[in-house]
C-alpha positions in Angstrom: -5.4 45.1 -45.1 -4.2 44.3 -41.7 -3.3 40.5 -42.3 -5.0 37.5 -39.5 -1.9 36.9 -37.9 -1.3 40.9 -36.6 -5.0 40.7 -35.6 -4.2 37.8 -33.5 -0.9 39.4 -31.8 -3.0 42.3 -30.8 -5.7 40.4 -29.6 -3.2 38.3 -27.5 -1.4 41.5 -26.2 -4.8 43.1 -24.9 -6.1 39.8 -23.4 -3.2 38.1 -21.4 -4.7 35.5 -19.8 -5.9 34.2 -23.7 -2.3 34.3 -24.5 -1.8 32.4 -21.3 -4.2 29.4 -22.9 -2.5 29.2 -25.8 0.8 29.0 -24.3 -0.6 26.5 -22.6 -2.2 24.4 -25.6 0.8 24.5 -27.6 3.2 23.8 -24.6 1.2 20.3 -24.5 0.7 19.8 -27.8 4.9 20.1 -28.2 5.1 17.9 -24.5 2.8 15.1 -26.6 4.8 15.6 -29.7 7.7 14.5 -28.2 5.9 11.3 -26.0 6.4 10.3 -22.9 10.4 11.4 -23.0 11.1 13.2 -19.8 11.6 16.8 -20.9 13.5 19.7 -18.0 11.8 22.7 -19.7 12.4 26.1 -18.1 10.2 27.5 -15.4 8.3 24.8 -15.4 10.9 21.8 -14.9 9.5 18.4 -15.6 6.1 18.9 -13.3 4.6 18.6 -17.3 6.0 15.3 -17.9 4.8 14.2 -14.4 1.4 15.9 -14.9 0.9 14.1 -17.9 1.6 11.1 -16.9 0.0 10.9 -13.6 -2.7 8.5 -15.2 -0.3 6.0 -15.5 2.6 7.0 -12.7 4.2 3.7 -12.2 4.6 2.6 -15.8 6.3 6.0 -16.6 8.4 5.6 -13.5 9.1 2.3 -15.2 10.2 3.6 -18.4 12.3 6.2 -17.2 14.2 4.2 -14.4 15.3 1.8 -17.5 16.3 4.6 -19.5 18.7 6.4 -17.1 20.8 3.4 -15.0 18.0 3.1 -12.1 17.8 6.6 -10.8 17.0 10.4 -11.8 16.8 13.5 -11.1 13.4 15.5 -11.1 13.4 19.0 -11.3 10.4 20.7 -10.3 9.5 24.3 -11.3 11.1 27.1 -10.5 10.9 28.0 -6.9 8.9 25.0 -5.4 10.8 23.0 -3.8 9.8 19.9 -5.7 13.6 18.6 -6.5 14.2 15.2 -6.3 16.5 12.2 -6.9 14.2 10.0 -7.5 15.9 5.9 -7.7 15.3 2.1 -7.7 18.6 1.1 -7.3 19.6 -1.4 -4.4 23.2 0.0 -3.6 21.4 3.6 -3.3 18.4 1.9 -1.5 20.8 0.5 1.4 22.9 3.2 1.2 19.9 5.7 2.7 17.8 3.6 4.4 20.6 1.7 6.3 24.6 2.3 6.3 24.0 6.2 6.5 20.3 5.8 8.0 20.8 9.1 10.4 21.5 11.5 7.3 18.0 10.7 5.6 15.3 11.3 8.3 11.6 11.1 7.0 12.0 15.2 7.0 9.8 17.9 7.1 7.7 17.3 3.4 7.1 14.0 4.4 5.5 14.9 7.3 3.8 17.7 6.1 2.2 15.3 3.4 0.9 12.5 6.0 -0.1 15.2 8.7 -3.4 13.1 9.3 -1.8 10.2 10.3 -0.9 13.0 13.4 2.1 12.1 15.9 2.3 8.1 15.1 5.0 5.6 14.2 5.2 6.5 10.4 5.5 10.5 11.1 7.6 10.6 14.2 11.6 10.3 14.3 14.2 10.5 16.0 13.8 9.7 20.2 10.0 9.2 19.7 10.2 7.4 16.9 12.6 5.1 18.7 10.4 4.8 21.9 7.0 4.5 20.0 9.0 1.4 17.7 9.8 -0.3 20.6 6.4 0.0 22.2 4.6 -1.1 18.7 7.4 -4.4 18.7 6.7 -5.2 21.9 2.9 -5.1 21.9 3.2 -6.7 18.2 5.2 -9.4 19.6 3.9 -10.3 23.3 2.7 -14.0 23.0 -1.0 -12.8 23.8 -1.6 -10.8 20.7 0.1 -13.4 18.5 -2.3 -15.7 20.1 -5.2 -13.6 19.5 -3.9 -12.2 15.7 -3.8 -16.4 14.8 -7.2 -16.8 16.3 -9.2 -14.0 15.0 -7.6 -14.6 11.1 -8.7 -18.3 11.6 -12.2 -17.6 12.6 -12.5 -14.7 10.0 -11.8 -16.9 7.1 -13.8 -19.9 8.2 -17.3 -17.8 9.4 -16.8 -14.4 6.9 -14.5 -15.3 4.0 -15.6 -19.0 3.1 -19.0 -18.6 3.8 -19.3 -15.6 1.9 -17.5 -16.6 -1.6 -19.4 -20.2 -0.7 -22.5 -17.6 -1.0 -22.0 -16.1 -3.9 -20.8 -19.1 -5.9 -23.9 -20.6 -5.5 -25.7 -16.8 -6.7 -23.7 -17.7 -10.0 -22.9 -14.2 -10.1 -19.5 -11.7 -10.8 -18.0 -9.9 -7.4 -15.6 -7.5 -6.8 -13.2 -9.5 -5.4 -10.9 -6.4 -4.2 -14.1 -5.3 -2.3 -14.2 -8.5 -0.7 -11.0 -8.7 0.4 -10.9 -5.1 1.4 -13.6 -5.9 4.0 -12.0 -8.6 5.0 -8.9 -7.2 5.9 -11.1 -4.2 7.2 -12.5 -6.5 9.5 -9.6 -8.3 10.8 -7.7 -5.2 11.1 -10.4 -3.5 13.4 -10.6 -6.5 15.6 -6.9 -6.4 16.0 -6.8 -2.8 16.7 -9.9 -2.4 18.5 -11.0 -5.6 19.9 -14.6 -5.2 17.9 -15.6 -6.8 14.5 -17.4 -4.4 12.5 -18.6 -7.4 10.4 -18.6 -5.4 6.8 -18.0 -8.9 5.0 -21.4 -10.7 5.0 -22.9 -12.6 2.7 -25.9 -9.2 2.4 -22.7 -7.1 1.7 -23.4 -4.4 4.6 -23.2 -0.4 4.0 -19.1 0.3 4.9 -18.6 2.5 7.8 -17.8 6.1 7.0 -14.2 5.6 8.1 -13.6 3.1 5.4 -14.4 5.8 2.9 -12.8 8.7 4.6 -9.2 6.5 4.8 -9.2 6.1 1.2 -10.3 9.5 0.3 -7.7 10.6 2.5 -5.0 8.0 0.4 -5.7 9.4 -2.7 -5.0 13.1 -1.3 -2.1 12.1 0.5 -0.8 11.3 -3.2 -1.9 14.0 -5.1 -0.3 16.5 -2.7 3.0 13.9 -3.9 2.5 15.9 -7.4 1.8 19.2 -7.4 4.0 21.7 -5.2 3.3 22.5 -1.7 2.3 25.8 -2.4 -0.3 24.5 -4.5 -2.2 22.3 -2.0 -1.8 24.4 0.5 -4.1 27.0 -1.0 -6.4 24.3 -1.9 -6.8 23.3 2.0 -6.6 26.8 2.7 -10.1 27.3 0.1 -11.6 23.6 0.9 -11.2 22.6 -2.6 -10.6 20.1 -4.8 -8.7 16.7 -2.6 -8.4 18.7 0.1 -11.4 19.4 0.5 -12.1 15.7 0.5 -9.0 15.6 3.1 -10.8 17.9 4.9 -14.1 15.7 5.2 -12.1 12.8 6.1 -10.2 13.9 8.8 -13.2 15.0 11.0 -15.0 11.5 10.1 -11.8 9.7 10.9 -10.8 12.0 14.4 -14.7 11.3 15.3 -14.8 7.4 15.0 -11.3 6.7 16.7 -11.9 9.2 19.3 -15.0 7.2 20.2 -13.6 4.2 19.9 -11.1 5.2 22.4 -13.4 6.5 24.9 -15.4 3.6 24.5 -12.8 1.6 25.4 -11.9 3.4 28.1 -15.6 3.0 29.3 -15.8 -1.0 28.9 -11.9 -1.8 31.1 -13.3 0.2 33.8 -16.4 -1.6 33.8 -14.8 -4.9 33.5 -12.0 -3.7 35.6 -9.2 -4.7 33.1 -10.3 -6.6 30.0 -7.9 -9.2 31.0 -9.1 -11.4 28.2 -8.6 -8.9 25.3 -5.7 -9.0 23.1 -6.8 -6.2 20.9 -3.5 -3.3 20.7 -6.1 -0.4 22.2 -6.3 -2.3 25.2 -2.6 -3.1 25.4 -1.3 0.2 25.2 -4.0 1.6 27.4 -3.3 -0.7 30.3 0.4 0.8 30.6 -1.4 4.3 30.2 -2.7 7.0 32.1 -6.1 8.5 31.0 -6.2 12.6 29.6 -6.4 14.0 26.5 -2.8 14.0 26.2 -3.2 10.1 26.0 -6.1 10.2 23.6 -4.2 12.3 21.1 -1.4 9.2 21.3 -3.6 6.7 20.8 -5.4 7.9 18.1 -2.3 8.4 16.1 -1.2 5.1 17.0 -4.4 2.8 16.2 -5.0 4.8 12.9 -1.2 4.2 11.8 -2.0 0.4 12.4 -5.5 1.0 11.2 -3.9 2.3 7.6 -0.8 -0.3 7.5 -3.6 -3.2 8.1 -6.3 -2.6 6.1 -4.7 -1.2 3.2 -1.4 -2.7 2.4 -2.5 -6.4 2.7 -5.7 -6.2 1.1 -3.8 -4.2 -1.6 -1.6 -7.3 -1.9 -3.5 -10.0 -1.4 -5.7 -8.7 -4.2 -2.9 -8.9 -6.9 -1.7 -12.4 -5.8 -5.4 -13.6 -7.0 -5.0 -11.9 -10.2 -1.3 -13.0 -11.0 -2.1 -16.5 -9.9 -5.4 -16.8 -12.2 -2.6 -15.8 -15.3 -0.3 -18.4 -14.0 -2.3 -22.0 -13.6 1.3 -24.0 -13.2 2.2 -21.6 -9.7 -1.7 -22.6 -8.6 -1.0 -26.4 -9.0 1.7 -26.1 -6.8 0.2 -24.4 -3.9 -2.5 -26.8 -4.0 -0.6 -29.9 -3.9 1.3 -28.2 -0.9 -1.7 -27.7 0.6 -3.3 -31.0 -0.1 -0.3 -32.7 1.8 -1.7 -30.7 4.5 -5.4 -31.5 4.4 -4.6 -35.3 4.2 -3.5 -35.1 7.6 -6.5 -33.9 8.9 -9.4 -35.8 10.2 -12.8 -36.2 8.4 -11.7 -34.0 5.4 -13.2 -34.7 1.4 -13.5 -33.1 -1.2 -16.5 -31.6 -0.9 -15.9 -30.0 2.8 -14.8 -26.7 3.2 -11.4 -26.4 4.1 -9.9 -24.1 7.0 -5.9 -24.1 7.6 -4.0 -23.7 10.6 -1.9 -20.6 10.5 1.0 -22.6 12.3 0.2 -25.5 9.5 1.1 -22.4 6.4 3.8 -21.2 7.8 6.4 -24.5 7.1 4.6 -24.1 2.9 7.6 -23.2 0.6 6.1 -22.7 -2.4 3.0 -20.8 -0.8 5.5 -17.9 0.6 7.7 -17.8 -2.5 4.5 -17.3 -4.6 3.6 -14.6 -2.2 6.9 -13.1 -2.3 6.7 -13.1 -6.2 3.8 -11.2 -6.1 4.7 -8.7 -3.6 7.9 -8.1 -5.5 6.0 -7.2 -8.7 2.4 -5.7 -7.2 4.5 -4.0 -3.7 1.2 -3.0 -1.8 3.5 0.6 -0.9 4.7 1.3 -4.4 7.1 4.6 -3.2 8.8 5.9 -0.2 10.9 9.3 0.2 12.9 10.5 2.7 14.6 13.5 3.6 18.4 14.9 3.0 20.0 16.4 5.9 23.6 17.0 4.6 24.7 17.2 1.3 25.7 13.8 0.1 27.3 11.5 -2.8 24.6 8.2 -3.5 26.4 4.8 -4.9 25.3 5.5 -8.0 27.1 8.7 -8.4 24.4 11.4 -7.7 24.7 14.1 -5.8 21.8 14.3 -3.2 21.6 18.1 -1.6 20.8 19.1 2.0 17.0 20.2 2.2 15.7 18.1 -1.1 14.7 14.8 -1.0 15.0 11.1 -2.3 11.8 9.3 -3.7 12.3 5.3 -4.0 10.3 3.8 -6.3 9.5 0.1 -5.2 7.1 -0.6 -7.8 9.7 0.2 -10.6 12.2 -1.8 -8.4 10.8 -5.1 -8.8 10.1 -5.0 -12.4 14.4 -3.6 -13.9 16.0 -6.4 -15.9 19.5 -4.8 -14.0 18.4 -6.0 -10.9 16.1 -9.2 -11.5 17.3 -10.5 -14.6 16.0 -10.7 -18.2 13.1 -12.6 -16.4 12.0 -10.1 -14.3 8.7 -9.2 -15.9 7.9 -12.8 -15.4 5.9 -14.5 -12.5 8.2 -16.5 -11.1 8.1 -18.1 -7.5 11.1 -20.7 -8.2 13.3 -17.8 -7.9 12.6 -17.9 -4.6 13.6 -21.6 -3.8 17.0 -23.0 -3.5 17.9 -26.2 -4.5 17.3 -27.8 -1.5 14.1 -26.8 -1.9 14.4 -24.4 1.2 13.1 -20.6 0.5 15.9 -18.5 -0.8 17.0 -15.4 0.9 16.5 -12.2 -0.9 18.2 -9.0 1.1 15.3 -6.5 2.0 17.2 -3.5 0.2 16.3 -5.7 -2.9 13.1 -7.2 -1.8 11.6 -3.4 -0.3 8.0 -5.2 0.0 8.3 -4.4 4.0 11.1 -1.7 3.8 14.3 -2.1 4.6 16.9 -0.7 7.4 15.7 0.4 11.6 12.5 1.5 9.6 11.6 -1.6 8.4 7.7 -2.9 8.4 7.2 -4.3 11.8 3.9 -5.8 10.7 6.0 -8.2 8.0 5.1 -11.6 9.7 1.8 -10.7 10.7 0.8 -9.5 7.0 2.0 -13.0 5.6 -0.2 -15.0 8.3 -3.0 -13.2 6.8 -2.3 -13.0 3.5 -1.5 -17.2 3.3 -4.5 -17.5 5.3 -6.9 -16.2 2.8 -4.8 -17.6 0.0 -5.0 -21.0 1.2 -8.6 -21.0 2.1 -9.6 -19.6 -1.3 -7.6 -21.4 -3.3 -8.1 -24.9 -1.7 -11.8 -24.1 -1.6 -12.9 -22.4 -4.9 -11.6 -21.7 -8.8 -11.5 -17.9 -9.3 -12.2 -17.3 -12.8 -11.8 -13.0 -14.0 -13.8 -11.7 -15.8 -12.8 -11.8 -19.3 -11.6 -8.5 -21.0 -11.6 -6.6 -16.9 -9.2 -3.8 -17.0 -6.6 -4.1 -14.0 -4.9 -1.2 -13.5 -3.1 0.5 -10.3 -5.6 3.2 -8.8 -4.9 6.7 -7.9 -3.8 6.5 -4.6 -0.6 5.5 -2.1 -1.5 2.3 -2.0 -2.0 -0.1 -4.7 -5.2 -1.0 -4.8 -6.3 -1.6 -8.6 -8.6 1.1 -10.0 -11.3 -0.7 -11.6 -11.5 -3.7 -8.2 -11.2 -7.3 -9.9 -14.3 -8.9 -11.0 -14.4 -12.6 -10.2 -16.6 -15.1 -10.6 -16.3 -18.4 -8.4 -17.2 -21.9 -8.6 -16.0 -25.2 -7.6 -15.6 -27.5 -10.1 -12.6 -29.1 -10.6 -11.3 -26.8 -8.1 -8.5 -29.9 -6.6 -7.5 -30.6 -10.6 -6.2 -27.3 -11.3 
C-alpha cells in the first residue's frame, strides 16, 4: 500500500506551483518560529524578515539597530538590487551626509522612488540642485514672505483653529485631532504656496479636496515601493495594480490641480499687473519667470515639493507633541506658566478669553522649543532617509559601503538608542534640552536629524517651528486635550509619520490654566 507521504511527493511533483505554497507556508512558519530575529536566508535574503515585519517597521528597525552596534546590513534577494547598509549612528550619519557629502548623492533609486515629486528640490542634485536651493532660500527668507508666513499662521489659529476646537468643545463630542491639524496645516501650507485658503478646517468639517487624498495615497506608495524590489513595482505600474495603481490615480489628480493652480495664477498677475501685495511662493518665483510650458513643468515640481514638506511633515509632528504632552502633565505645566508670563503682558486678557500669541512673542519660550524638540527627537515627522553610494567606501563604524548600493538612515530608531541618548532615552524629556543657565542647549543636527543634517539640510526648519509653537500655544493655553481612553496610536503606513488610527480627543476647558 503506497504510504500518505509518497502520495504527497507525487502530488507535489505533478503540481509545482502546490509545492510552491507549501514551500511557502512552511518557510513562514520556520521565519515565525524563530521571531522577529533578522534571518539572511538564501535566494531570498532578509526581504522575509522585512515582509513580516512591515506592520510594525520602525519598532523592528528599533530592535535590530540595538542588537547590532547602530547599523546593518540588509541583504535583499538574489538579483534585486535591494542591498543596503542600513544605520542610526551619528559618526556614520555625519560622515555621509556631510564631511564626504559629494560621494553619497540622492542616486538613481531614490529618484526612481519619488519620481512624482518630478524635477524639484528633493529629486534634483548636483548644479540644479544647488541653483534651485538657493532660489527656495532666498524666496524662503526675503522679509516679505516671513512677513506674510507670521501673518497668515496668526490669523489661521485665531479664525480656523480656536474657533473650531472652541466648536467642538461645546458639541461635547471626540475628534480626530490628527484630522484637524492635518487641515490645518493643509490650509496654511496652501496659502503659503498658493496665495489661496482652501478653508478645509471649519467648524462643518468640509469635504477635503481631491489633492489631499491623492498626496497621501501617493505617500503610502512612495513607501511600499521602499520594500519590495524595483522589479516588482515596476510591473505593478506597468499593470495598474495594487499601490501603483493608486499612484497612478494620484498623479493625474495631483498634475491636474497644480497645473490649474499655476495657470490661474498666471491669469490673476496679469490682470492685476503684478500682485504686488502677495507673498505667496507661486507668485515669487513667477515674477522672476518667463511664461511656457517649460516654466510650468518647474513650478509644478517646486510648489508640490513645498506642498508635501508643509503639509505633511508638521502636521505629522505636531500631532505627536499633543499625544506625548497629554502622557506627560509636568512638561504641560511648564509651557503654560511660560506662556502665562506672556499673556500677563497683554492688554484686556482673563481667563475666560481666548488667547492668540504672537509668533515673535514664542520664539524667546525655552521650555516651549525644548518640548518640541523632545518630541521631534522621538516622533521625527521623516522617520528614514537613503542616499546613494558612488565609490566604494569605509563608514566610521567599520562597514564597508559599495559603489551602486545604498545607505538607509533610520531617524526614528535614532532618537530612541540608549548608545546615543542615554539610559533615559525612551523617556520624554525636554530638560535635556536646557542648560543650566537655563538657555536652550545645543544638540548637533547629525544627532538631532529632525530637519536633516549637512548642504541638504531642511530649509523649512524655522518656519516649521513658528507653526508648530503657534498651534501649540494656542491649544494648549486655550483648552485641556483629554485621549480617548484605550485609542490605539500607532505609526501609519506611509513616509511620513502620521499615526494610523488619527488621535481621538476630546476638549474642554475646565481647569485648563491649573494643569
Amino acid at each position: 500500500m503506497v504510504s500518505w507521504f509518497t502520495c504527497l511527493c507525487k502530488m507535489l511533483s505533478s503540481y509545482p506551483e502546490i509545492f510552491l505554497a507549501f514551500a511557502c507556508f512552511f518557510f513562514i512558519k520556520m521565519l515565525r518560529i524563530k521571531g522577529n530575529v533578522l534571518v539572511n536566508w538564501p535566494i531570498f535574503g532578509m526581504l522575509p524578515s522585512l515582509l513580516l515585519n512591515s506592520h510594525r517597521l520602525h519598532d523592528w528597525f528599533n530592535e535590530v539597530m540595538a542588537r547590532n552596534g547602530l547599523t546593518f546590513v540588509f541583504y535583499g534577494p538574489w538579483f534585486t538590487h535591494m542591498d543596503a547598509v542600513i544605520t542610526c549612528d551619528p559618526a556614520n550619519v555625519n560622515h555621509v551626509m556631510h564631511t564626504n557629502f559629494s560621494n553619497f548623492p540622492k542616486g538613481s533609486d531614490y529618484i526612481k522612488m519619488f519620481d512624482i515629486l518630478g524635477d524639484g528640490i528633493f529629486n534634483s542634485e548636483s548644479e540644479s540642485w544647488r541653483f534651485q536651493r538657493r532660489k527656495a532660500q532666498a524666496h524662503l527668507k526675503c522679509t516679505r514672505f516671513r512677513r506674510f508666513m507670521a501673518k497668515t499662521t496668526k490669523e489661521k489659529v485665531e479664525k480656523a483653529l480656536v474657533p473650531v476646537l472652541n466648536h467642538i468643545m461645546q458639541k461635547g463630542k471626540y475628534v480626530d485631532l490628527q484630522d484637524v491639524l492635518h487641515r490645518f496645516m493643509f490650509d496654511n501650507t496652501f496659502i503659503l504656496v498658493f496665495g489661496v485658503d482652501p478653508k478645509c478646517l471649519s467648524t462643518d468639517f468640509p469635504e477635503l479636496p481631491p489633492i489631499v487624498k491623492a498626496m497621501d495615497d501617493a505617500a503610502e506608495a512612495v513607501l511600499f515601493r521602499h520594500l519590495v524590489p524595483q522589479s516588482w513595482w515596476r510591473l505593478l505600474w506597468w499593470l495598474k495594480i495594487g499601490k501603483e495603481k493608486k499612484l497612478y490615480e494620484a498623479w493625474k489628480t495631483i498634475d491636474n490641480f497644480v497645473y490649474q493652480r499655476i495657470s490661474m495664477r498666471r491669469k490673476e498677475i496679469k490682470e492685476t499687473n503684478g500682485l504686488e501685495e502677495s507673498g505667496d511662493l507661486l507668485t515669487s518665483y513667477m515674477d522672476e519667470m518667463e511664461g511656457g510650458a517649460e516654466s510650468d513643468s518647474f513650478l509644478r515640481d517646486t510648489v508640490l515639493n513645498f506642498l508635501f514638506a508643509g503639509k505633511d511633515t508638521t502636521s505629522a509632528g505636531i500631532t505627536w507633541f499633543f499625544w506625548i504632552i497629554s502622557k506627560n502633565p509636568s512638561a504641560k505645566t511648564k509651557i503654560l506658566e511660560e506662556l502665562k508670563a506672556i499673556a500677563a503682558k497683554k492688554e484686556q486678557v482673563s481667563l475666560t478669553q481666548l488667547t492668540v500669541f504672537d509668533t515673535e512673542e514664542l520664539s524667546k519660550l525655552v521650555y516651549l522649543q525644548a518640548a518640541l524638540c523632545e518630541s521631534l527627537r522621538l516622533f521625527p515627522p521623516v522617520p528614514f532617509e537613503h542616499k546613494g553610494v558612488l565609490q566604494t567606501d569605509i563608514l566610521p563604524s567599520g562597514e564597508t559601503v559599495q559603489a551602486n548600493t545604498k545607505i538607509i538612515f533610520s531617524l526614528f530608531s535614532m532618537g530612541r538608542m540608549e548608545a546615543i541618548w542615554g539610559k533615559d532615552c525612551l523617556e520624554f524629556k525636554p530638560e535635556r534640552w536646557i542648560t543650566e543657565q537655563g538657555t536652550l542647549k545645543f544638540e548637533p543636527s547629525y544627532k538631532f536629524t529632525a530637519f536633516i543634517t549637512g548642504p541638504r539640510s531642511c530649509l523649512g526648519r524655522e518656519l516649521a517651528f513658528t507653526q508648530m509653537k503657534a498651534v501649540a500655544a494656542a491649544v494648549l493655553y486655550n483648552f485641556q486635550v483629554h485621549v480617548m481612553d484605550g485609542h490605539p496610536v500607532s505609526p501609519k503606513f506611509s513616509v511620513a509619520l502620521h499615526m494610523k488610527d488619527g488621535l481621538m480627543v476630546r476638549i474642554s476647558k475646565e481647569d485648563v490654566h491649573e494643569s
